[in-house]
BAKE-383754 format. One record per residue (C-alpha): residue number from 1; x, y, z; residue in one letter. Coordinates in nm, 2 decimals, decimal comma. Example, Ala and Ser with C-alpha at 12.3 -4.5 7.8 and 13.67 -1.06 7.14 Angstrom:
- 1 | 1,23 | -0,45 | 0,78 | A;
- 2 | 1,37 | -0,11 | 0,71 | S;
END
This chain:
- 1 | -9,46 | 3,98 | 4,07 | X;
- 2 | -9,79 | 3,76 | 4,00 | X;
- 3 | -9,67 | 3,61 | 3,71 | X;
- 4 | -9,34 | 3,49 | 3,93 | X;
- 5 | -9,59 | 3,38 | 4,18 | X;
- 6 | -9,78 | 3,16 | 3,95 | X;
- 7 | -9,45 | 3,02 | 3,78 | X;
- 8 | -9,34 | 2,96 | 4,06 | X;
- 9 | -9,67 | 2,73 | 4,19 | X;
- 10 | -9,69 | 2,56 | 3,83 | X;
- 11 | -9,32 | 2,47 | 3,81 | X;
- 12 | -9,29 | 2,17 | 4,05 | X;
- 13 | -8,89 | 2,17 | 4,02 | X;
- 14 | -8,92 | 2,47 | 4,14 | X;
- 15 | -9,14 | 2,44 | 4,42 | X;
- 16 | -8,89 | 2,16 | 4,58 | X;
- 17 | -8,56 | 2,34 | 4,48 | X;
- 18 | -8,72 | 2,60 | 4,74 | X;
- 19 | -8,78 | 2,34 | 4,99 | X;
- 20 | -8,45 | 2,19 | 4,95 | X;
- 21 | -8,30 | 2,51 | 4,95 | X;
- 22 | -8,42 | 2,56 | 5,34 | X;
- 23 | -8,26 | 2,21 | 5,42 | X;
- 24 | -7,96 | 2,33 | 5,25 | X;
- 25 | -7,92 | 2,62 | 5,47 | X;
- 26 | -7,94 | 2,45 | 5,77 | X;
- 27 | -7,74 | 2,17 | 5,65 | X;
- 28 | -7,48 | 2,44 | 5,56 | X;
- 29 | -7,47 | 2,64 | 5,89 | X;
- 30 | -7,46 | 2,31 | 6,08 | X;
- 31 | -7,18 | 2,21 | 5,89 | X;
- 32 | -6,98 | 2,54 | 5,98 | X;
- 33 | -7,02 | 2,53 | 6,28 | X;
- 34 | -6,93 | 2,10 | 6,29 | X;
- 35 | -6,62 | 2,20 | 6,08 | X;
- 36 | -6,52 | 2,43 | 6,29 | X;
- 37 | -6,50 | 2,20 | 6,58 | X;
- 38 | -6,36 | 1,94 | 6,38 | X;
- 39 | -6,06 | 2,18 | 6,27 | X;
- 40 | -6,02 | 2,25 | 6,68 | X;
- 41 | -6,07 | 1,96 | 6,85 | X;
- 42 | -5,96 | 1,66 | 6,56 | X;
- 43 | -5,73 | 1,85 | 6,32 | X;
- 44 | -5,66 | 1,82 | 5,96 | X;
- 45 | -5,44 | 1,49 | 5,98 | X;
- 46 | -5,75 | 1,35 | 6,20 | X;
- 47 | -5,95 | 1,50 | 5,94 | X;
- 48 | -5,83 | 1,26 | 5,73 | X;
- 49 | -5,90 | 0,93 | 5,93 | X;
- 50 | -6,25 | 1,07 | 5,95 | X;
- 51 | -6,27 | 1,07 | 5,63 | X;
- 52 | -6,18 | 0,70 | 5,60 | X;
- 53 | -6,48 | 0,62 | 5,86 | X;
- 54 | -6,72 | 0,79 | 5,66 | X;
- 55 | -6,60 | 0,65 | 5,35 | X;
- 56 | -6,68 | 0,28 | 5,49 | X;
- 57 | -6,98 | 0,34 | 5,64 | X;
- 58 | -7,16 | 0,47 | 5,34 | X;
- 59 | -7,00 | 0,18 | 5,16 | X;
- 60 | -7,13 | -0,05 | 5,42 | X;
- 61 | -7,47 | 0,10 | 5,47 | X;
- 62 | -7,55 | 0,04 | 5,09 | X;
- 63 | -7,43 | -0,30 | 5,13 | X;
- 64 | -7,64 | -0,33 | 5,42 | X;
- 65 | -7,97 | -0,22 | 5,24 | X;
- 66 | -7,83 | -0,35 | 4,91 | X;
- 67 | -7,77 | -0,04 | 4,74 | X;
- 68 | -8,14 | -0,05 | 4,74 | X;
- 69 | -8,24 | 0,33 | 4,76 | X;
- 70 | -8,31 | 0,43 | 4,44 | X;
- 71 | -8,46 | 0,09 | 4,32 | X;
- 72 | -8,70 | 0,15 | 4,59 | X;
- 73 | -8,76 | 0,52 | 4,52 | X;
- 74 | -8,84 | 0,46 | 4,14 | X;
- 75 | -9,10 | 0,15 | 4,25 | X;
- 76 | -9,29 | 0,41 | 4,52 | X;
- 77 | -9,33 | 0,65 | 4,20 | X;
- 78 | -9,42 | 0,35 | 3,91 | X;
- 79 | -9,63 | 0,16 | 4,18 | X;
- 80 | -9,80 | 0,43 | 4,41 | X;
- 81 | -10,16 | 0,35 | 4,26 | X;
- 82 | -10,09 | -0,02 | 4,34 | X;
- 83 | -10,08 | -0,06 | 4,72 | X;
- 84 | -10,07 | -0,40 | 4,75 | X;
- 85 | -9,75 | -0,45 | 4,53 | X;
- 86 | -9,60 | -0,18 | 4,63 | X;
- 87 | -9,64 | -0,36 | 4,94 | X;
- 88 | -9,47 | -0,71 | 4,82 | X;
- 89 | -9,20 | -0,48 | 4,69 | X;
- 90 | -9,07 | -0,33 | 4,99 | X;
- 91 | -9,17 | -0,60 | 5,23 | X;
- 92 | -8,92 | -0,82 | 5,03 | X;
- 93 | -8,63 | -0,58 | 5,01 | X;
- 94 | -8,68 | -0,57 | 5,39 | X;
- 95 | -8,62 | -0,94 | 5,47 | X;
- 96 | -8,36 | -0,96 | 5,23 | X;
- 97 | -8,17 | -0,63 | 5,34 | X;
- 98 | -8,20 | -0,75 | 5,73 | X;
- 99 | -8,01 | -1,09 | 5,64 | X;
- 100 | -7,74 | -0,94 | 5,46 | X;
- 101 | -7,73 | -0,63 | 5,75 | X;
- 102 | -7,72 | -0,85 | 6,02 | X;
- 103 | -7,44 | -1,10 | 5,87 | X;
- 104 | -7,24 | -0,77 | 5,77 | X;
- 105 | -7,27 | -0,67 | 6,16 | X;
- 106 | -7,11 | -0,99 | 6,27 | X;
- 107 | -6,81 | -0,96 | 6,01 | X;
- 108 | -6,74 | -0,64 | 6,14 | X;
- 109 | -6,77 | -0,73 | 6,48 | X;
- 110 | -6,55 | -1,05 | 6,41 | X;
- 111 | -6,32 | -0,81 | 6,24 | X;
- 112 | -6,29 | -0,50 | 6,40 | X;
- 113 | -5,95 | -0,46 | 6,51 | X;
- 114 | -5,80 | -0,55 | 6,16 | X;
- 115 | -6,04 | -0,26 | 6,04 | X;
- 116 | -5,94 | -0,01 | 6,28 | X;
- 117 | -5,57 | -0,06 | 6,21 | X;
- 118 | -5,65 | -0,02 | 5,81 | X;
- 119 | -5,90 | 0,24 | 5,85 | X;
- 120 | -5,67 | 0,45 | 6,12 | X;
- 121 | -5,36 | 0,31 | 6,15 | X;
- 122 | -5,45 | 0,18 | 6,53 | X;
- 123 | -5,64 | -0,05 | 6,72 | X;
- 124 | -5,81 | 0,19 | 6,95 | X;
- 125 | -6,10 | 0,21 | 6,77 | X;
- 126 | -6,25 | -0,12 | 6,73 | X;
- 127 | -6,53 | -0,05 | 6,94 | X;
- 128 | -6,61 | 0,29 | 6,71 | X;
- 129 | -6,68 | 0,00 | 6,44 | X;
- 130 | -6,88 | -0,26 | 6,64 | X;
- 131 | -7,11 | -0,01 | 6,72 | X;
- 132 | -7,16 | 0,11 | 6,42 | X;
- 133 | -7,20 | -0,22 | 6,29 | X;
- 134 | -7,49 | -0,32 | 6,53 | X;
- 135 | -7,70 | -0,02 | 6,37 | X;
- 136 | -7,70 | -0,16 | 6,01 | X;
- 137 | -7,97 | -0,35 | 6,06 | X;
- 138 | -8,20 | -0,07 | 6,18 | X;
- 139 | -8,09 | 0,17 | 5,87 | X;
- 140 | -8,36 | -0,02 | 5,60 | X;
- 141 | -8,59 | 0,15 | 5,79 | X;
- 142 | -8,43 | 0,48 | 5,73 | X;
- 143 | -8,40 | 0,43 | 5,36 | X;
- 144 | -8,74 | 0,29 | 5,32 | X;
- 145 | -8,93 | 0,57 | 5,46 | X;
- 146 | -8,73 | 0,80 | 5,26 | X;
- 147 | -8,81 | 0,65 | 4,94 | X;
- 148 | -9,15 | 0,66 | 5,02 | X;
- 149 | -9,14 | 1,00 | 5,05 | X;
- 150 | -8,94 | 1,03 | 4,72 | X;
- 151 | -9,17 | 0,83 | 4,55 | X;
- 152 | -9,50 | 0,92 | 4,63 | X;
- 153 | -9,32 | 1,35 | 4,57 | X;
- 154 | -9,41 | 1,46 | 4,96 | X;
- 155 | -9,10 | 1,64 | 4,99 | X;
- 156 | -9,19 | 1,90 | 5,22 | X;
- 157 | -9,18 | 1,59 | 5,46 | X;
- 158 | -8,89 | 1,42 | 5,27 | X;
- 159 | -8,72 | 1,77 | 5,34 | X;
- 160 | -8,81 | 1,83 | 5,71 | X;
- 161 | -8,70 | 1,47 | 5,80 | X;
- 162 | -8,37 | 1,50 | 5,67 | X;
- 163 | -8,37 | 1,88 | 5,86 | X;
- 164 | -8,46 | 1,70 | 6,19 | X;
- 165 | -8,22 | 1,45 | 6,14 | X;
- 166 | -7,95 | 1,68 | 6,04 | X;
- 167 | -8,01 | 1,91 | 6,36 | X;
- 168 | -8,05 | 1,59 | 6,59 | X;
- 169 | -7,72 | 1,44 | 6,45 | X;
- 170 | -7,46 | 1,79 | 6,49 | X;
- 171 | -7,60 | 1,81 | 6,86 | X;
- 172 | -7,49 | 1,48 | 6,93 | X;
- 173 | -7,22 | 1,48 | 6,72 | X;
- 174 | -7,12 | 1,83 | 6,87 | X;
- 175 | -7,13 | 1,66 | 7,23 | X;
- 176 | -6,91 | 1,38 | 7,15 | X;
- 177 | -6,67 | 1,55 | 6,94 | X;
- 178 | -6,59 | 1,83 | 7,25 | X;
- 179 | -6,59 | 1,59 | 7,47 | X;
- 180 | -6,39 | 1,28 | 7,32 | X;
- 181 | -6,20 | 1,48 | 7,06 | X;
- 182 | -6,10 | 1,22 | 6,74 | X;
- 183 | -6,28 | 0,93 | 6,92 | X;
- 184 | -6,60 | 1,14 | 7,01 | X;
- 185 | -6,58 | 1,20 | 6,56 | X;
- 186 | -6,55 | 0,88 | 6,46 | X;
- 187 | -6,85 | 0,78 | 6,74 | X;
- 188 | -7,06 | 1,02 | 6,57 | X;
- 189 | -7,09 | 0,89 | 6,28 | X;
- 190 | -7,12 | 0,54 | 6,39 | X;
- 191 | -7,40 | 0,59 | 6,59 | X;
- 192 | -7,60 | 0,82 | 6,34 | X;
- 193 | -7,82 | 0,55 | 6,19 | X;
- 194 | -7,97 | 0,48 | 6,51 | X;
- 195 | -8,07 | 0,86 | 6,52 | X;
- 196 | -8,22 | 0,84 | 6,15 | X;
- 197 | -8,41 | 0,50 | 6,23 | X;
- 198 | -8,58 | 0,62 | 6,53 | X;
- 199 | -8,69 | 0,96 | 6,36 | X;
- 200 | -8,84 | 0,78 | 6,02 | X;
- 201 | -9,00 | 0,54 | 6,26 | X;
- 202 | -9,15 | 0,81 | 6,41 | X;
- 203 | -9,23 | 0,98 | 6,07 | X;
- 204 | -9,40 | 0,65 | 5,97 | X;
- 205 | -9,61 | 0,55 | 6,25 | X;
- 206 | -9,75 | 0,92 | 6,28 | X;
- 207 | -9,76 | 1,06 | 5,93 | X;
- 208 | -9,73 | 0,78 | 5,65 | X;
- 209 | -9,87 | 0,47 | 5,81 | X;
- 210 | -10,27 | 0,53 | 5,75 | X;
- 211 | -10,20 | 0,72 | 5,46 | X;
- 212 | -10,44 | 0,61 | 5,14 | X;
- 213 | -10,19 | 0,38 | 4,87 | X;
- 214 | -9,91 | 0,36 | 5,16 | X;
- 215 | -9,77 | 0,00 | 5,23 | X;
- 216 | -9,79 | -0,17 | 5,59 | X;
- 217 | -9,50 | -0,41 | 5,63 | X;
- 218 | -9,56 | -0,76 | 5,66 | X;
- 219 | -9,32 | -1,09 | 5,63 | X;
- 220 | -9,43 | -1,16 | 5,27 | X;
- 221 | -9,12 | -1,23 | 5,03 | X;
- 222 | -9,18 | -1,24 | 4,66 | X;
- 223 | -8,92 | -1,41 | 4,42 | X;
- 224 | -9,06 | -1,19 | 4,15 | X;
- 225 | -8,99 | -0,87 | 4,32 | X;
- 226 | -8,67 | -0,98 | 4,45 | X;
- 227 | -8,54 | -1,03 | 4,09 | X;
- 228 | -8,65 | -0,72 | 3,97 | X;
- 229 | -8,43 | -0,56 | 4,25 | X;
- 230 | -8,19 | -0,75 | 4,17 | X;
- 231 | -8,01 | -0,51 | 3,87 | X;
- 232 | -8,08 | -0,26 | 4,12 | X;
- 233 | -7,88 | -0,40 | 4,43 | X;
- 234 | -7,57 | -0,50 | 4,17 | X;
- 235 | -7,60 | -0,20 | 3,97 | X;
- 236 | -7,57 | 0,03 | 4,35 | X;
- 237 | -7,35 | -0,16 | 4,53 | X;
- 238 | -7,10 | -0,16 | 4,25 | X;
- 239 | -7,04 | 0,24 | 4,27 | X;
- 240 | -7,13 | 0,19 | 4,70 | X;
- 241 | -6,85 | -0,06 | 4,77 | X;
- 242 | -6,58 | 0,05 | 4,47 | X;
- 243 | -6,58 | 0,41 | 4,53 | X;
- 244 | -6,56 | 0,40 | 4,95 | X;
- 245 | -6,28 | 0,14 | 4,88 | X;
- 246 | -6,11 | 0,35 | 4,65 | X;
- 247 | -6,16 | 0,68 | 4,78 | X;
- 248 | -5,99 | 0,47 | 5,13 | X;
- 249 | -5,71 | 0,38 | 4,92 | X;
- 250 | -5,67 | 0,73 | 4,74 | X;
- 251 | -5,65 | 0,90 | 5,09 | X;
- 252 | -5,42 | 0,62 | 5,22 | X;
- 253 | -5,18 | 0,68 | 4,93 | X;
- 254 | -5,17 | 1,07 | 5,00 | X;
- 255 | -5,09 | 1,00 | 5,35 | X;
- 256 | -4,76 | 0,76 | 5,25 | X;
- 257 | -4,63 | 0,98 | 4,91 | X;
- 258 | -4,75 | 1,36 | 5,07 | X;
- 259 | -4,87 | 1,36 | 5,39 | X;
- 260 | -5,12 | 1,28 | 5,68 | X;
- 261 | -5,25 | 1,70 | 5,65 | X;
- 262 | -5,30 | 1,67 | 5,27 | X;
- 263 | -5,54 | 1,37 | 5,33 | X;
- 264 | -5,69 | 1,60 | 5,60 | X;
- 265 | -5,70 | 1,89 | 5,35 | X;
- 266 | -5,88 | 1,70 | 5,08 | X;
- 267 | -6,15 | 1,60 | 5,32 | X;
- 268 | -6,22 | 1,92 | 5,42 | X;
- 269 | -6,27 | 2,07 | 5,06 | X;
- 270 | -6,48 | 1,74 | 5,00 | X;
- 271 | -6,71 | 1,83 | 5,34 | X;
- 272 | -6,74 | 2,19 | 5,13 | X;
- 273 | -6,81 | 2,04 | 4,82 | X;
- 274 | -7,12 | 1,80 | 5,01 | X;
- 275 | -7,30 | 2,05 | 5,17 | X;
- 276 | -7,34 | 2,23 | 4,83 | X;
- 277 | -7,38 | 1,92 | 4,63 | X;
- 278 | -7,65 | 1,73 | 4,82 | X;
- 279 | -7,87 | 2,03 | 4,69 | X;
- 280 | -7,85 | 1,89 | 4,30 | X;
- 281 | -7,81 | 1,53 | 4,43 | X;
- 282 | -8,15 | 1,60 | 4,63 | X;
- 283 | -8,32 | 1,76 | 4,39 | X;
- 284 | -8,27 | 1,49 | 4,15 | X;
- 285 | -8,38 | 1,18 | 4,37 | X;
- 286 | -8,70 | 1,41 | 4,42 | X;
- 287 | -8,75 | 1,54 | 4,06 | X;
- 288 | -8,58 | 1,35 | 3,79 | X;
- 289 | -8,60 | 0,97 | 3,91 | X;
- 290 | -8,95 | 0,98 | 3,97 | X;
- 291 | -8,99 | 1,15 | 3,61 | X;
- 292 | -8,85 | 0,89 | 3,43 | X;
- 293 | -8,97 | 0,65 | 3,60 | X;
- 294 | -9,31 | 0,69 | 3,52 | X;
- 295 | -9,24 | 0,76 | 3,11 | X;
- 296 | -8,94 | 0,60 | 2,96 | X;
- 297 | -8,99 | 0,76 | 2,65 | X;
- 298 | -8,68 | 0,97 | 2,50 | X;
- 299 | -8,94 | 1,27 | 2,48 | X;
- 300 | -8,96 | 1,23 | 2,83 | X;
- 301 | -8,61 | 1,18 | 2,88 | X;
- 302 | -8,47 | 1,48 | 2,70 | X;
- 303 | -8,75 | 1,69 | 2,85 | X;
- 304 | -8,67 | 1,60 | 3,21 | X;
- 305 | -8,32 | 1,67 | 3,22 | X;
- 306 | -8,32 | 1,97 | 2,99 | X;
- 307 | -8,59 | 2,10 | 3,23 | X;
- 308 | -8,32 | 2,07 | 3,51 | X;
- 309 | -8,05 | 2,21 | 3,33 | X;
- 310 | -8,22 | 2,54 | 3,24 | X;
- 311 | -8,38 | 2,54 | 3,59 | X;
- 312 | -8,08 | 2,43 | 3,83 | X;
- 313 | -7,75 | 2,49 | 3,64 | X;
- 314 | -7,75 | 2,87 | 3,66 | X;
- 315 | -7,80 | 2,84 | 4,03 | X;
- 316 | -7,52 | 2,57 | 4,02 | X;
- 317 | -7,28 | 2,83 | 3,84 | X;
- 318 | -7,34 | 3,10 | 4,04 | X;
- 319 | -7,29 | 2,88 | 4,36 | X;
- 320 | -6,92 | 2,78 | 4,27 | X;
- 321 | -6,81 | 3,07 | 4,12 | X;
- 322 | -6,89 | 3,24 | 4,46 | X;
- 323 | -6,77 | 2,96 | 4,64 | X;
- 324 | -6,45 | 2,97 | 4,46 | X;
- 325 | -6,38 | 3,33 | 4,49 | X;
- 326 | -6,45 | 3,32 | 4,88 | X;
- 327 | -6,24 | 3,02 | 4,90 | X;
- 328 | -5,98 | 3,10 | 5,15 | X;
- 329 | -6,29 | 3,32 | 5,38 | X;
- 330 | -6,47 | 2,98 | 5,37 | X;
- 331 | -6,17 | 2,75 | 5,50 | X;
- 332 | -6,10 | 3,02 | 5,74 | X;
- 333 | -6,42 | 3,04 | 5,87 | X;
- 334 | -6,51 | 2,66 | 5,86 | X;
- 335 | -6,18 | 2,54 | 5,97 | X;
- 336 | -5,87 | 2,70 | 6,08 | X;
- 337 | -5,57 | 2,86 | 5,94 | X;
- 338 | -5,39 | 2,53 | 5,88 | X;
- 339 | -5,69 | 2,43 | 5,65 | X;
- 340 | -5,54 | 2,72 | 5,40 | X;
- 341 | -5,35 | 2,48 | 5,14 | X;
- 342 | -5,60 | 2,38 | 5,06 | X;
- 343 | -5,70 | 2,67 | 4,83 | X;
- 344 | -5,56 | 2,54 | 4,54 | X;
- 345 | -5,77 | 2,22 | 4,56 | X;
- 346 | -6,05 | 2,42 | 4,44 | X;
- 347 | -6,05 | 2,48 | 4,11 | X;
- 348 | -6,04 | 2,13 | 4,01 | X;
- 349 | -6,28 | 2,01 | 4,27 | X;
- 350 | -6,52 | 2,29 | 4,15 | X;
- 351 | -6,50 | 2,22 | 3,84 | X;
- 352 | -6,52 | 1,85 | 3,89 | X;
- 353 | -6,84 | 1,93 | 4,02 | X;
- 354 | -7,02 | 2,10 | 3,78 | X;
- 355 | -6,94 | 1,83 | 3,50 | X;
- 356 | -7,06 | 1,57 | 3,82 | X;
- 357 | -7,41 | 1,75 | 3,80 | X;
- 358 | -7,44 | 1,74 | 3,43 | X;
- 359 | -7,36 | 1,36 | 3,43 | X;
- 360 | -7,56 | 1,27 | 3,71 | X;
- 361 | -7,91 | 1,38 | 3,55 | X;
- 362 | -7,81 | 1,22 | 3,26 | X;
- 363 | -7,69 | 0,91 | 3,41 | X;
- 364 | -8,04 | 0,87 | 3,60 | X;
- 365 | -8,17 | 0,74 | 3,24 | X;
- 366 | -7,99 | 0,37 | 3,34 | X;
- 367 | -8,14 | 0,37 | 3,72 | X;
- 368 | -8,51 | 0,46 | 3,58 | X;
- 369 | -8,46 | 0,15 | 3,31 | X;
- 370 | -8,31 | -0,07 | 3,52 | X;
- 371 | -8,03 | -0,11 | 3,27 | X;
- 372 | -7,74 | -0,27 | 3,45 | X;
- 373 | -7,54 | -0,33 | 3,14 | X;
- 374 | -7,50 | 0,07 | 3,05 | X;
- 375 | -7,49 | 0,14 | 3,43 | X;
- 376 | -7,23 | -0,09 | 3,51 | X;
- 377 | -6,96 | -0,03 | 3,17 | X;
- 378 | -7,05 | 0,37 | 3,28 | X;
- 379 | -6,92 | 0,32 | 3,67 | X;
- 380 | -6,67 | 0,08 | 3,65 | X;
- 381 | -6,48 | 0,26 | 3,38 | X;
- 382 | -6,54 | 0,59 | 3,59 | X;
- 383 | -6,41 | 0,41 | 3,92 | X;
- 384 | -6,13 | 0,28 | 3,73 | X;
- 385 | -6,05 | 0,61 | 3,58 | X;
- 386 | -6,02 | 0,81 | 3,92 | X;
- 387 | -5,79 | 0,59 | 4,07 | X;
- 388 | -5,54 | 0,55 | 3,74 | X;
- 389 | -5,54 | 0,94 | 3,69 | X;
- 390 | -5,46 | 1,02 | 4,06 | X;
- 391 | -5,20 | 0,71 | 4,04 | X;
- 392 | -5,07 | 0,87 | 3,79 | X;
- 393 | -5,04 | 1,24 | 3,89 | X;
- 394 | -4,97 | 1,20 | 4,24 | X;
- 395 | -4,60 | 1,20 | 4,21 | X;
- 396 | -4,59 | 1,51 | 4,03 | X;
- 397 | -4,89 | 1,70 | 4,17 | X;
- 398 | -4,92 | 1,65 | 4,52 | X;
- 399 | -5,26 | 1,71 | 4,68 | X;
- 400 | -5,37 | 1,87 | 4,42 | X;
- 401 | -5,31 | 1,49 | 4,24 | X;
- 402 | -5,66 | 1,40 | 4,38 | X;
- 403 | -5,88 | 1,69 | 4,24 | X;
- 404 | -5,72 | 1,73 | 3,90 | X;
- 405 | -5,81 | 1,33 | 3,87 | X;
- 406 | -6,14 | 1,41 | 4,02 | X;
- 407 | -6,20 | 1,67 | 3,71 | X;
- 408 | -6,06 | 1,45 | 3,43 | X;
- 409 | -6,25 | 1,16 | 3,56 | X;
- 410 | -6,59 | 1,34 | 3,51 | X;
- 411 | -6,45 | 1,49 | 3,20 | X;
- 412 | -6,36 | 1,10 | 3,05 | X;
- 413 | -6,72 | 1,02 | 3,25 | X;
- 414 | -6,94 | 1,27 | 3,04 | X;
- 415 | -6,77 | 1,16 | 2,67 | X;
- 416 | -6,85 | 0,78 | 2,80 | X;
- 417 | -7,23 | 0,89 | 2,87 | X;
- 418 | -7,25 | 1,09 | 2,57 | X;
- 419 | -7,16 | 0,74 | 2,37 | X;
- 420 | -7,40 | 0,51 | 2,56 | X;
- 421 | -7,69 | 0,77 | 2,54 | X;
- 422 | -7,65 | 0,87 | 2,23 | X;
- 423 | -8,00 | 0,75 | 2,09 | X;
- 424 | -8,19 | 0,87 | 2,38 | X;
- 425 | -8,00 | 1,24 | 2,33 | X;
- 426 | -8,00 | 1,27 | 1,96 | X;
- 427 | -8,21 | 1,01 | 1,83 | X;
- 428 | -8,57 | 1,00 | 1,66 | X;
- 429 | -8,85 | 1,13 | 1,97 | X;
- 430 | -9,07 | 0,84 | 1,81 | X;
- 431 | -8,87 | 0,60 | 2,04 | X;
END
């Protein structure tokens, strides 16, 4: 029991995999509970629209911060001992995120009722959007204090943030979604990025701001620093405006060839796949980015991610083998009855999954470098991929169109990494 004690203290993956594991947990019983009231009160074919709305906001919120998150993560954890860069760094990504997040408002204020009609097939909503677009300019905030606390590896506050924000967001979005059915949904998530600015404000002014290396922000723009965040805005907002886009149009197609409850079907095994994934996806914002960030070296590289594998993957197994054997207890439980068909989703969503972690650690490699020419043949021909397989297989396969092409996509994904990484995973550990 000692030595599992003192493995336990010296393995820093570890130590935040048990951290994160709390947040999971909560994030996992508020989502039961959210899905549950979702299945009563919204349904599976409102499930669907829902699913459009949080499609473009995450595509919009990257724009809005220009897919800036892990750009700013890996300069917290390369230039922590340099306060006064660090500084330059984020103070410029601020004043150019809050142009671009402010112009985007006004489009989507300009545009709203063409949006809601796209997005959900009525008009009725246009006021969903313009409130949600009057908050992108508050969300930097957000996703600055968060790579802070990537950056500079305080994840037991990274960790309880995200907990407070996750508890602060289900009450709310509990109230509006009881109250105002589909509409009160679609308002939750619109006006969650006021709730996350106000509780990293408050996470800044009373734990980080003070703190020994931690920036103050100042209006102090840098043409140096803004072209070194450059690759990291295009090579982002690529994957944060293509997938939303074409996820949007995925679900749109299964709503014309299948049906509006297939669409609602696949959103609900993708809210089942999220609340187990953002435990990997966590974990490797706090452990591998920062890793290879601070030694490029393929020693480095290989040892980081095989570290990861060995560490997280058995958990990962053992996670979707339960969660595909309870399957039809979880959509039960989470959902309704008329959630059921979507059982057989699960295979190839599971198994999409688990090649999705493999690739994503790898993939890491081009966001610690900077390298927007790998990144960007990598995503684009994954993108591309998804759509053409579901395309494809949707006339013969039904809902079940959208996972299979979900699980060849990583397949075709991993084969493209293995080609583009090839030196860093089998060549000389000299380089």
């Amino acid at each position: 029991m000692r030595r599992l004690f003192l493995l336990f203290n010296r393995n820093m993956l570890l130590k935040m995999a048990s951290w994160n594991s709390i947040f999971i947990l909560v994030r996992i019983a508020l989502g039961a509970v959210m899905s549950n009231l979702l299945a009563r009160f919204v349904g599976d074919a409102g499930l669907g629209y829902l699913g459009n709305l949080r499609n473009f906001s995450q595509g919009l919120q990257s724009l809005s911060v220009l897919g800036l998150e892990n750009g700013l993560t890996k300069n917290a954890a390369a230039l922590k001992n340099e306060p006064k860069l660090l500084s330059k760094t984020f103070t410029t990504a601020w004043i150019a995120t809050f142009i671009v997040s402010v112009l985007t408002a006004i489009g989507i204020n300009f545009t709203a009722s063409w949006l809601s009609l796209y997005l959900f097939d009525s008009d009725s909503y246009s006021f969903v959007l313009r409130i949600f677009g009057c908050s992108l300019p508050f969300y930097f905030v957000f996703v600055a204090v968060s790579s802070l606390l990537q950056g500079f590896e305080w994840f037991k506050t990274y960790v309880i943030l995200n907990i407070i924000v996750a508890l602060s967001v289900f009450a709310l979005g509990a109230y509006l979604i009881v109250n105002e059915n589909l509409y009160g949904a679609l308002l939750s998530i619109a006006v969650t990025p006021y709730v996350q600015f106000i509780l990293a404000l408050l996470v800044y002014f009373f734990y980080l701001k003070g703190k020994k290396g931690v920036l103050t922000f100042s209006i102090e723009w840098s043409n140096e620093q803004a072209l070194q965040l450059f690759k990291y805005s295009v090579m982002a907002l690529v994957s944060a405006i293509l997938i939303p886009l074409v996820n949007i149009e995925v679900r749109n197609e299964v709503i014309d060839q299948v049906s509006d409850h297939a669409a609602g079907w696949w959103e609900s095994v993708q809210r089942i796949s999220g609340y187990y994934m953002v435990f990997v996806t966590t974990l490797i914002s706090l452990y591998v980015l920062p890793n290879l960030s601070k030694d490029s070296s393929f020693k480095q590289y290989r040892s980081t991610i095989w570290n990861f594998y060995k560490t997280i993957l058995p958990v990962v197994v053992a996670g979707l083998i339960s969660v595909y054997l309870c399957r039809d207890l979880i959509l039960e439980y989470l959902f309704t009855t008329e959630f059921l068909p979507a059982s057989s989703m699960f295979k190839w969503q599971l198994l999409g999954d688990f090649i999705k972690v493999i690739t994503t650690v790898m993939a890491f490699r081009f966001i610690a470098l900077n390298d927007l020419k790998r990144y960007l043949v990598a995503e684009l021909i994954s993108i591309f991929c998804f759509y053409l397989f579901t395309m494809v297989l949707l006339p013969y396969y039904g809902k079940n169109a959208v996972v299979m092409a979900y699980f060849l996509n990583y397949i075709f994904y991993f084969l493209i990494l293995i080609l583009l990484l090839r030196k860093e995973l089998f060549g000389s550990l000299e380089q």
